[in-house]
N, C-alpha and C positions, 0 to 999 in steps of 0.2 A: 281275351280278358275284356269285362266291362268298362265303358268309359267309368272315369270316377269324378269325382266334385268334389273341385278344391275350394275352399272359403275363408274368408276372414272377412273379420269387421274391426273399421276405424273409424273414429271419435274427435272431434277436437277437445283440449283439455280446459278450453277456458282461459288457457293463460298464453297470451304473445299468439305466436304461429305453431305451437305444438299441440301435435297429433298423436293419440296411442292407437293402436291395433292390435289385431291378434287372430291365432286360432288356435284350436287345440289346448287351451290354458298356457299356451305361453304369449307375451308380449313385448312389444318394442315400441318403443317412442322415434318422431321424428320431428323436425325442427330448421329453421333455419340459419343461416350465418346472422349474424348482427346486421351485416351491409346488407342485406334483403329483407330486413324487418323480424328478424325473427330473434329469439336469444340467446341463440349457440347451444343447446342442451346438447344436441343427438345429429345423428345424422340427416342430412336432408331427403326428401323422397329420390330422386337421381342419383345421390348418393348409393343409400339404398339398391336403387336398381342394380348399380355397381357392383357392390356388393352381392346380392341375390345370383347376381352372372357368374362371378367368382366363384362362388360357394358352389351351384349347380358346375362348374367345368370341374370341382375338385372330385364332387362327389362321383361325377360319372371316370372319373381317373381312378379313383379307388374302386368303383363299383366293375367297372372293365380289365381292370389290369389283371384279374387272374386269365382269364378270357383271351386275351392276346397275351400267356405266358410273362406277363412284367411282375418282374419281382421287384415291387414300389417300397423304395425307403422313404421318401418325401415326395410331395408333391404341391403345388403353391403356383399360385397364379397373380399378373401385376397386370392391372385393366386398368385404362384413362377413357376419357370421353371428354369431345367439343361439344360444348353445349353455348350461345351467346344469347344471355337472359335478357336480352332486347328484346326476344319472340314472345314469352310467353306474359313479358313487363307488358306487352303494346307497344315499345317505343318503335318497333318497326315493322310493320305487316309481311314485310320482304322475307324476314327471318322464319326459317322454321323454330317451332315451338319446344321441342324437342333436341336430344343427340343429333347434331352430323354424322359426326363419325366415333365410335367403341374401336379400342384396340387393345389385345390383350398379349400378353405374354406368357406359356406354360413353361414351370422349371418344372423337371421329371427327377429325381435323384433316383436312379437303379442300376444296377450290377448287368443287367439286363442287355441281349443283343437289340442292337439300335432296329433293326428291322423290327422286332415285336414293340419295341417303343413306339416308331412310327406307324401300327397297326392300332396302337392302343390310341394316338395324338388324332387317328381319323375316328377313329369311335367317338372321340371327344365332341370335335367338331360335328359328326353326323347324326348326335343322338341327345345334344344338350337342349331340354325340352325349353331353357329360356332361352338360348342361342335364339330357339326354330322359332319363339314368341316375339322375340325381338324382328326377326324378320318382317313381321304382318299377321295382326292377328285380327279379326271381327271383332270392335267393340260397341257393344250396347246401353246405349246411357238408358237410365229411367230416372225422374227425375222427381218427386214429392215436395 
């Protein structure tokens, strides 16, 4: 299969710290907490990421499970992440700018022998395209 190009574009809205974006004709707004200057609309970009990671572990859970034989009633994932906004505020160089550390949890609800679960829980892990992004990916600024 050919590589393919993914794209969206985000906008600032003019108002406070919100951002809209998009692709495909859909769109999402983001924003920040009050305590960060922002005015609580929506979620923040990190948020976001969070989010994005979730979504991607479910869908390759639903996209795998016939695959490794799991018969999926439910499936739902619970991700945290340290992040300490001294990094990307400046208040301390020492800080990375970004997550330390993401951790997530998958609940599986299925009838299903645990060995095909635990086939399906490695698919997860070894095939989540933002997992793999998260790890390190080449970023290109260009800047106008």
């Amino acid at each position: 299969m050919a590589k393919a190009l993914f794209t969206s574009k985000v906008k600032w809205s003019g108002k406070s710290l919100v951002a809209t974006g998009g692709t495909r004709g859909f769109e999402v707004s983001m924003d920040e907490p009050k305590g960060l200057g922002g005015s609580d609309t929506a979620m923040n970009p990190v948020e976001m990421l969070l989010t994005s990671f979730g979504g991607c572990i479910v869908i390759c859970g639903v996209s795998f499970a016939k695959l490794c034989k799991v018969d999926l009633k439910d499936i739902s994932v619970d991700i945290e992440g340290d992040l300490d906004p001294d990094g990307f505020l400046g208040i301390n160089p020492d800080v990375r700018m970004g997550f330390q550390e993401i951790r997530f949890l998958i609940h599986i609800d299925s009838p299903s022998p645990q060995e095909n679960i635990d086939k399906l829980k490695v698919l997860i892990k070894e095939r989540c395209p933002v997992s793999d992004t998260l790890k390190g990916v080449k970023i290109t600024p260009k800047i106008v």
